[in-house]
C-alpha positions, 0 to 999 in steps of 0.5 A, spaced: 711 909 519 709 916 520 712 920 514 717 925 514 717 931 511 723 936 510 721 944 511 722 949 507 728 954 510 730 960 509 738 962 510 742 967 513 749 968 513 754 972 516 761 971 515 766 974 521 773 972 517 777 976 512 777 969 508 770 969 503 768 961 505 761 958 501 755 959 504 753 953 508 747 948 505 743 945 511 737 946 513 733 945 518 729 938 520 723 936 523 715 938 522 714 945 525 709 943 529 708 944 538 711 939 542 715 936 536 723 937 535 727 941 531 733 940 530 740 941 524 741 935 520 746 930 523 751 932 518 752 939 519 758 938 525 762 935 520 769 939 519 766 944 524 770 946 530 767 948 538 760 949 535 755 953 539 748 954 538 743 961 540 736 959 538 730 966 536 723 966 535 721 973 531 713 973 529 716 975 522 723 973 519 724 980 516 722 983 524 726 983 531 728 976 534 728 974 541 733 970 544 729 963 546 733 963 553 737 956 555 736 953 549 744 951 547 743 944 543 742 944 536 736 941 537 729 945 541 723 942 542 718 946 539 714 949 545 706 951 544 707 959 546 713 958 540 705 958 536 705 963 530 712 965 531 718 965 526 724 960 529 732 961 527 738 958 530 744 961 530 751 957 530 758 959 532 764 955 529 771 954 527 772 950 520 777 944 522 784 947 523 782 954 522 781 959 528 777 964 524 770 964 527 764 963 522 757 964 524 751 962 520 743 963 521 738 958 519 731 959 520 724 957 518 720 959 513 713 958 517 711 960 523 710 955 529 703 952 529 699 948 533 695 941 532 695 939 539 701 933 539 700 927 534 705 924 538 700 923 543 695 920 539 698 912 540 697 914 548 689 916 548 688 910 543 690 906 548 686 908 553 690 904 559 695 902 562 699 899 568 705 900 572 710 896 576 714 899 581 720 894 581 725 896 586 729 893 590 728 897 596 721 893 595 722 887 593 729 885 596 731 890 601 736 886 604 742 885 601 747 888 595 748 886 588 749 879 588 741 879 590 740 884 586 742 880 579 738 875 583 732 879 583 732 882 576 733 875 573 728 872 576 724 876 573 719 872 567 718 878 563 713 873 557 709 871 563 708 878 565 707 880 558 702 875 556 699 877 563 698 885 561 695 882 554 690 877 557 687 884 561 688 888 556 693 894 557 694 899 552 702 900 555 706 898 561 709 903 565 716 900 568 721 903 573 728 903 571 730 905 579 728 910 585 731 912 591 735 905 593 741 907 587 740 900 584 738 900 577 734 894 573 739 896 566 746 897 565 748 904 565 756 906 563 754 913 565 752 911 572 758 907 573 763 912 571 759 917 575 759 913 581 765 909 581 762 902 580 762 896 577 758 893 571 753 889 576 754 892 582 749 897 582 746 896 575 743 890 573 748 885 569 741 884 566 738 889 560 731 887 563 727 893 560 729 891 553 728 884 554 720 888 557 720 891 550 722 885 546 717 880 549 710 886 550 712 887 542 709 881 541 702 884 543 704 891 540 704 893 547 708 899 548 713 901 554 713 907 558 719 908 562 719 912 569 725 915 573 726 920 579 728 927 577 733 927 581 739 922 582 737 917 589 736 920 595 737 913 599 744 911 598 750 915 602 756 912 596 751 916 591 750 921 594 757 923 595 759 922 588 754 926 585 754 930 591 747 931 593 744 931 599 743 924 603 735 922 604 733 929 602 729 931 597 734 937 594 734 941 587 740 937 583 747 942 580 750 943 574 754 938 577 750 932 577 745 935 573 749 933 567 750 926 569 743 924 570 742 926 562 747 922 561 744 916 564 737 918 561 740 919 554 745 912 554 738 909 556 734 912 550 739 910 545 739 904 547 732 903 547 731 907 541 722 907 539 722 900 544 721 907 549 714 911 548 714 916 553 718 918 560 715 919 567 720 923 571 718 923 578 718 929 583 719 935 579 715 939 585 716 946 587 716 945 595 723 941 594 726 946 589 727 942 583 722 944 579 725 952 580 732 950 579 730 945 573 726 950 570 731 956 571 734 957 563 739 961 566 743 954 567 746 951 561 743 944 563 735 945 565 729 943 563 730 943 555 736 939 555 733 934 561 728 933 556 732 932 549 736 926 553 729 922 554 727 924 546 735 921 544 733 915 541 725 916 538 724 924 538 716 922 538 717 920 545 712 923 551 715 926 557 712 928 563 714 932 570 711 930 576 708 936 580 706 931 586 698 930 588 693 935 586 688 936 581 690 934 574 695 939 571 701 941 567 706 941 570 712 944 564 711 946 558 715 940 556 710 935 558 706 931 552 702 928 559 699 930 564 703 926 570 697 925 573 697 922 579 693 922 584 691 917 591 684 914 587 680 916 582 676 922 583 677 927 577 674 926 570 677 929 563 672 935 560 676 933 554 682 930 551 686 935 552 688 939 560 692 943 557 694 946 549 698 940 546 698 936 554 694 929 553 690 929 560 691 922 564 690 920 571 695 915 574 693 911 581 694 905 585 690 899 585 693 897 593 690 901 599 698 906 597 703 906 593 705 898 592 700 896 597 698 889 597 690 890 598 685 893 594 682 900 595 677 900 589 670 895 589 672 893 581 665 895 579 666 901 581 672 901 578 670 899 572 665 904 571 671 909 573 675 907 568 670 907 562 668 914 564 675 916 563 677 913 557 670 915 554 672 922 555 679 921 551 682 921 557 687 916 558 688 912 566 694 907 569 694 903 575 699 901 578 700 893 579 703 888 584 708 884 582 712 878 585 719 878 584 718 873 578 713 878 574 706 874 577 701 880 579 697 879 585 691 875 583 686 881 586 690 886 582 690 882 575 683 880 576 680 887 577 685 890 571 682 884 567 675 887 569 677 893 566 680 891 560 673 887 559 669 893 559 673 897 555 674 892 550 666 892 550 665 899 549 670 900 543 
């Protein structure tokens, strides 16, 4: 286990009351490295009331600080253009029972630095992985709930898991739900948000967390993917959390919230079971990405991206910008989202960016979920080799059954992959 280090603080009071209070004694915690979390310990709320928070960065602590825009939680992602600057937060609230306004500052007594995001080191040690788009508009369209539940079930997640070891997978990508409005995970926050029941359009079975138990054996992490936008597929949905039907759209302050709640209940749950996060369609076509990333908003791309990192804030999260040459998309993203129609594209290095690991993710069917093969698994081989050797990392995307069996031309080419790879490390 990675050991955790207290930074040294500086603190700066300012007291709006005619009554002397003591100078609070808290710090700050976390590493202040780029793309890692910084926030006030857990215990600060206490005997506090209407807590606000104001996040600054300054190149010197005795010098002018700006005010990081957006940033209203009492944690913040350290971004690499924070690199060589100062960071202070300010907090505005009341002491229980008193309506007299205290504000108080804590700030670092080091500059931000960069050392490219260990948080990623697990995931170019992995090398590759695969990904299942377990959906119910592709596995069982026809029906609601009760063959939903069916479906989920049936799925043998130590078959599928002994399956992943045999090719050699350094990680499984997982969805938890697309467009359909169906969900393999149980979810309050969703239930409440759309009027639902336990079971009806969330799975009464937690299949990702029996995933995370059952690849646990072989030490296999879970990545798990979800759109940036609530389902576009399901007219009930999308009334509820008002957003468009069938349309690709930005999200409001509205429904925006309830998708972190979602995310955020999902990352708790699961707790380091969940090594990263994959969030689909943050493109700038569909105005998704502008909105997400307007930090006018009071809900943007920060606190999107503190809901994923919840329950382990050394997760990796990345936002897709659609098909392209590999690039980061925010700069939020741990990855690059990568994906791509086939392999056509190699890392240089390590890194496509400062602090953004490059990984490249496609399909092994002839389109997304296809059934057939569009690589000749030599081919393929050398491809995959050529990405690994070069610290990148690749994923791809597997057919499976509704039972967890992946197509036997899929395993087979997967598990060719694995063999090289095993052989050159």
């Amino acid at each position: 286990m990675k050991k955790k280090y207290w930074i040294p603080v500086f603190v700066l009071v300012l007291l709006f009351s005619c009554k002397k209070l003591e100078k609070p004694n808290f710090s700050l915690v976390g590493d202040l490295y780029a793309k890692n979390i910084v926030g006030l310990p857990l215990d600060f709320q206490n005997g506090k009331e209407n807590l606000e928070y104001s996040w600054y960065m300054a190149s010197n602590p005795a010098g002018e600080w700006s005010q990081l825009p957006g940033i209203w939680t009492n944690e913040i992602v350290l971004l690499t253009s924070y690199v060589g600057n100062y960071i202070k937060c300010e907090i505005t609230y009341n002491e229980l029972g008193s309506d007299k306004k205290v504000t108080a500052s804590v700030g670092s007594s080091d500059p931000v630095v960069n050392k490219g995001n260990a948080n990623t080191d697990w995931f170019k040690d992995a090398g590759y992985g695969v990904m299942v788009h377990y959906l119910k508009e592709a596995i069982v369209p026809e029906g609601g709930s009760e063959e939903w539940n069916k479906t989920v079930d049936s799925f043998n997640v130590d078959k599928f898991a002994s399956q992943v070891n045999e090719a050699g997978a350094g990680f499984v990508m997982f969805t938890l739900g697309q467009n359909s409005g169906y969900y393999c995970s149980p979810n309050k926050a969703y239930d409440k948000a759309v009027g639902t029941e336990a079971g009806e359009l969330c799975s009464k079975r937690d299949l990702p967390m029996d995933l995370i138990k059952a690849l646990k054996k072989y030490k296999i992490p879970l990545i798990l993917y979800l759109p940036s936008n609530p389902p576009i597929n399901n007219k009930n949905v999308s009334e509820k959390l008002r957003y468009a039907f069938q349309k690709d759209s930005a999200t409001s302050q509205f429904n925006q919230p309830i998708l972190e709640n979602m995310i955020e209940e999902w990352s708790l749950r699961y707790g380091d079971g969940v090594k990263g996060w994959w969030f689909d369609g943050l493109y700038s076509w569909n105005d998704i990405r502008s909105t997400r990333m307007n930090m006018s908003l009071k809900h943007n791309i920060s606190t999107h991206t503190l809901a994923a990192k919840a329950g382990n804030k050394n997760s990796i999260v990345t936002y897709n910008s659609g098909f392209g040459k590999i690039h980061g998309n925010t700069p939020y993203d741990d990855y690059t989202s990568g994906e791509k129609s086939t392999i056509d594209e190699y890392p240089s290095s390590r890194w496509a960016e400062d602090g953004i690991q490059w990984f490249l993710f496609t399909y092994l069917g002839e389109k997304w979920g296809g059934h057939g093969q569009q690589f000749i698994t030599d081919s393929l081989v050398d491809k995959a080799v050529n990405i690994v050797n070069n610290e990148g990392v690749l994923c791809l995307e597997v057919v499976t059954d509704s039972k967890a069996e992946i197509l036997p031309g899929h395993f087979d080419q997967i598990k060719a992959v694995g063999e090289k790879l095993r052989e050159h490390k």
